[in-house]
ChimeraX commands (.cxc) that place a marker at each C-alpha (Angstrom):
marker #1 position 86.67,99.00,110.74 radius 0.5
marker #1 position 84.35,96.37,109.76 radius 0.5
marker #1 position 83.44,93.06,111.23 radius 0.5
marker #1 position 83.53,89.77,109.19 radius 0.5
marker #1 position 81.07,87.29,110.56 radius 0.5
marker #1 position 82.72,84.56,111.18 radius 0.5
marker #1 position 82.05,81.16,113.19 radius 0.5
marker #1 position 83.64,78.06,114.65 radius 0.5
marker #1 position 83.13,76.45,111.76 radius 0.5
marker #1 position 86.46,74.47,110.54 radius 0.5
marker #1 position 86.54,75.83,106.94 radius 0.5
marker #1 position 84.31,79.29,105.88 radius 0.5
marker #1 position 84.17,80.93,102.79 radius 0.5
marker #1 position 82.92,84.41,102.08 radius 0.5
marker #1 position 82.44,87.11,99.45 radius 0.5
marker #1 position 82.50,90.57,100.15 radius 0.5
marker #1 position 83.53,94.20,98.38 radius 0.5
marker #1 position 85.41,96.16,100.49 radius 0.5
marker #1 position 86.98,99.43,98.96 radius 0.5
marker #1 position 86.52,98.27,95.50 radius 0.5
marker #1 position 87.82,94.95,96.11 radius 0.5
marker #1 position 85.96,92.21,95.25 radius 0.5
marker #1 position 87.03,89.51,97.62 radius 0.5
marker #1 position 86.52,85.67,98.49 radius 0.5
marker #1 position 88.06,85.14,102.02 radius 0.5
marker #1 position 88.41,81.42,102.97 radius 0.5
marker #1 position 89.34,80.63,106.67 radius 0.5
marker #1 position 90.02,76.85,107.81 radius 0.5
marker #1 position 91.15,75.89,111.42 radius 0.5
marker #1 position 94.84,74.06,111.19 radius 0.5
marker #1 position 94.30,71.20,113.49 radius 0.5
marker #1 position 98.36,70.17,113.83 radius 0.5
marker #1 position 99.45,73.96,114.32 radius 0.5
marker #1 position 96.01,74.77,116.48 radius 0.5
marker #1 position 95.89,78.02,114.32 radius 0.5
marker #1 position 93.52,79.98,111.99 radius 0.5
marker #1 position 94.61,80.30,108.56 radius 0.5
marker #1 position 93.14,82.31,105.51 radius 0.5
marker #1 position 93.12,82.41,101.41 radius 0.5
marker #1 position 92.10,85.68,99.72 radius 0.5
marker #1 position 90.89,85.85,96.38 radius 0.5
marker #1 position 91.03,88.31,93.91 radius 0.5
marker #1 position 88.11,88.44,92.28 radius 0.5
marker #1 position 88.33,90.99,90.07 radius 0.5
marker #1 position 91.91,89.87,89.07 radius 0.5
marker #1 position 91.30,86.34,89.45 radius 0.5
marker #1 position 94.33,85.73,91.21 radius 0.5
marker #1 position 95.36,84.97,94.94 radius 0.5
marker #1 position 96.48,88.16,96.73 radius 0.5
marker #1 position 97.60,85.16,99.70 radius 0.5
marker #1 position 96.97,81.64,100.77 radius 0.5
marker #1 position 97.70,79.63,104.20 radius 0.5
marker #1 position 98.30,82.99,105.97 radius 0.5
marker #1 position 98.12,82.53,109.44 radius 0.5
marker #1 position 95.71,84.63,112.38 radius 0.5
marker #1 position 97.39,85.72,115.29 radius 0.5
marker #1 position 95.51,87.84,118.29 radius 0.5
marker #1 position 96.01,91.78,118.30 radius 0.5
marker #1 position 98.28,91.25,115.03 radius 0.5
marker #1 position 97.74,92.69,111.55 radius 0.5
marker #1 position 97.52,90.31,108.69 radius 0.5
marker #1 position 98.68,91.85,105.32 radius 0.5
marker #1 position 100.57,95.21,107.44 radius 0.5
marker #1 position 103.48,94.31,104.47 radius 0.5
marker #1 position 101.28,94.21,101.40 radius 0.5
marker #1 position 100.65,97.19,98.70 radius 0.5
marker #1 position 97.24,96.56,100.06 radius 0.5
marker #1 position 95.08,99.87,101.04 radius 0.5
marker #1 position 93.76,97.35,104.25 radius 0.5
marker #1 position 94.90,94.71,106.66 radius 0.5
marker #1 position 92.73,92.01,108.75 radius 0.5
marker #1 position 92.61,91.57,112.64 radius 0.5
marker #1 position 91.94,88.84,114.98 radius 0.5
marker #1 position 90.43,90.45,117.95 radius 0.5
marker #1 position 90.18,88.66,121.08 radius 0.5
marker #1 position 89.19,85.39,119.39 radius 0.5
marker #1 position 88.42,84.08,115.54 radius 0.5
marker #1 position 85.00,85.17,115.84 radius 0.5
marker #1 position 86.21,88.75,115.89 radius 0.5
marker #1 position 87.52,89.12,112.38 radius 0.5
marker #1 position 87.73,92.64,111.07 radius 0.5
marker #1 position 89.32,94.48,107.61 radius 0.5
marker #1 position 90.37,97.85,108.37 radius 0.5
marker #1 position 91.85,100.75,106.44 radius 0.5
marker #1 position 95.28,100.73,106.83 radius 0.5
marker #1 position 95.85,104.42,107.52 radius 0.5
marker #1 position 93.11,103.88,110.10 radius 0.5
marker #1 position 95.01,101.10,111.58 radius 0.5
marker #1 position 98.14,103.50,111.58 radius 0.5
marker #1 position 96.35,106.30,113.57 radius 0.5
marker #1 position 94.57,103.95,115.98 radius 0.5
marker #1 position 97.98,102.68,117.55 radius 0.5
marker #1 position 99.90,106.20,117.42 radius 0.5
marker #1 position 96.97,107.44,119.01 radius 0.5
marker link #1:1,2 radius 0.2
marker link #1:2,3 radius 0.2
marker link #1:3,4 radius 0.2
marker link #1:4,5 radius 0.2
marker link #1:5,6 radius 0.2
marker link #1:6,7 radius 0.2
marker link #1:7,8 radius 0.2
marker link #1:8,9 radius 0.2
marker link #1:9,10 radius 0.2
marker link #1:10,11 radius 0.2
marker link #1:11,12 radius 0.2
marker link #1:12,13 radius 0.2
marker link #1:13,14 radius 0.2
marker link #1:14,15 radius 0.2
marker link #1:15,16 radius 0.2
marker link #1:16,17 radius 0.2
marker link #1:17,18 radius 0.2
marker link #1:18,19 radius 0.2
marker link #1:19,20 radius 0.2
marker link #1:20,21 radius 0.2
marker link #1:21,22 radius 0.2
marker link #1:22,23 radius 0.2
marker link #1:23,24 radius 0.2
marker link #1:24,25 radius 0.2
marker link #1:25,26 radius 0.2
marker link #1:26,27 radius 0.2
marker link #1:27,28 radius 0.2
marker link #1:28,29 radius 0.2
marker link #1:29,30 radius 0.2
marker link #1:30,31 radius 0.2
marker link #1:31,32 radius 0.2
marker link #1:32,33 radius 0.2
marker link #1:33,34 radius 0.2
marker link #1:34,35 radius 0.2
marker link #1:35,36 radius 0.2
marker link #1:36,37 radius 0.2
marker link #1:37,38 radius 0.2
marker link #1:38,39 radius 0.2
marker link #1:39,40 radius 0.2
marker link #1:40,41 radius 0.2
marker link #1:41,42 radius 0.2
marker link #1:42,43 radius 0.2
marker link #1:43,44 radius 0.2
marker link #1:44,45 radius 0.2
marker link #1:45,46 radius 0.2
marker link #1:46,47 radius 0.2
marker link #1:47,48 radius 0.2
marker link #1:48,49 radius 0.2
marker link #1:49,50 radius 0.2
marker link #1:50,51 radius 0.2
marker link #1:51,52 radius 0.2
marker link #1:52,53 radius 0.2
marker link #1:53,54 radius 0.2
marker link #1:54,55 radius 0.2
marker link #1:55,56 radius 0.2
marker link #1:56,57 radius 0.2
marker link #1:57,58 radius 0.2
marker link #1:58,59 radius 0.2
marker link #1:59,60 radius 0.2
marker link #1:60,61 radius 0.2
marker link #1:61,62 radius 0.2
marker link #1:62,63 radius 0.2
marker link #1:63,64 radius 0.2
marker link #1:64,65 radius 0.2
marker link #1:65,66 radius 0.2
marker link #1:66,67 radius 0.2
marker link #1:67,68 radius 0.2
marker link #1:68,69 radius 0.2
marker link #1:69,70 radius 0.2
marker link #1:70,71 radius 0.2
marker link #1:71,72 radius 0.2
marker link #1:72,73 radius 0.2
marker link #1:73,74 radius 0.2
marker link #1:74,75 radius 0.2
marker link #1:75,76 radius 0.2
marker link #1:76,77 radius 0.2
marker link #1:77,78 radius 0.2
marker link #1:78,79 radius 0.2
marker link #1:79,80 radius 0.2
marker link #1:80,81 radius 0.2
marker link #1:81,82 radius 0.2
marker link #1:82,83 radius 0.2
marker link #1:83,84 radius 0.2
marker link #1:84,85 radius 0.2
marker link #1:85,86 radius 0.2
marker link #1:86,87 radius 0.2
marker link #1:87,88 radius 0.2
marker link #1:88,89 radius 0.2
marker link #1:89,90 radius 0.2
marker link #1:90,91 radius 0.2
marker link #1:91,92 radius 0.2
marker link #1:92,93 radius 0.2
marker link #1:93,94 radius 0.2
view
């Protein structure tokens, strides 16, 4: 599990490479819903992999995908972290 630094800041944009993918993650603050919401971009592929997904405490973001890893809010949107899914998997059986 890794953490994504993340602020209060209404919109955010950051690169990273996390298990080969090259990523741009984008995070803006939805003012009418209250809500977090995220882009992620492709880099490699120059394509979106999802846009306007929302955040939501405790619950995986991308769980459905063919994605080898998910996101999670933690607590609150400063506690952003990408995670393995298989780890994910064992961590709640366990």
């Amino acid at each position: 599990m890794h953490l994504i630094p993340h602020t209060t800041e209404p919109l955010q944009t950051q690169n990273f490479v996390y298990d080969g993918y090259d990523l741009t993650l984008t995070t803006r603050f939805n003012s009418i819903w209250g809500i977090w919401q995220f882009d992620l971009f492709d880099n490699n592929e120059q394509e979106y992999i999802t846009q306007s997904e929302a955040f939501a405490v405790g619950s995986p973001s991308l769980i459905q995908s063919r994605l080898p890893f998910i996101f999670i809010m933690l607590d609150d949107i400063l506690n952003v972290y990408i995670l393995d899914k298989d780890e994910y998997r064992a961590a709640i059986r366990a």
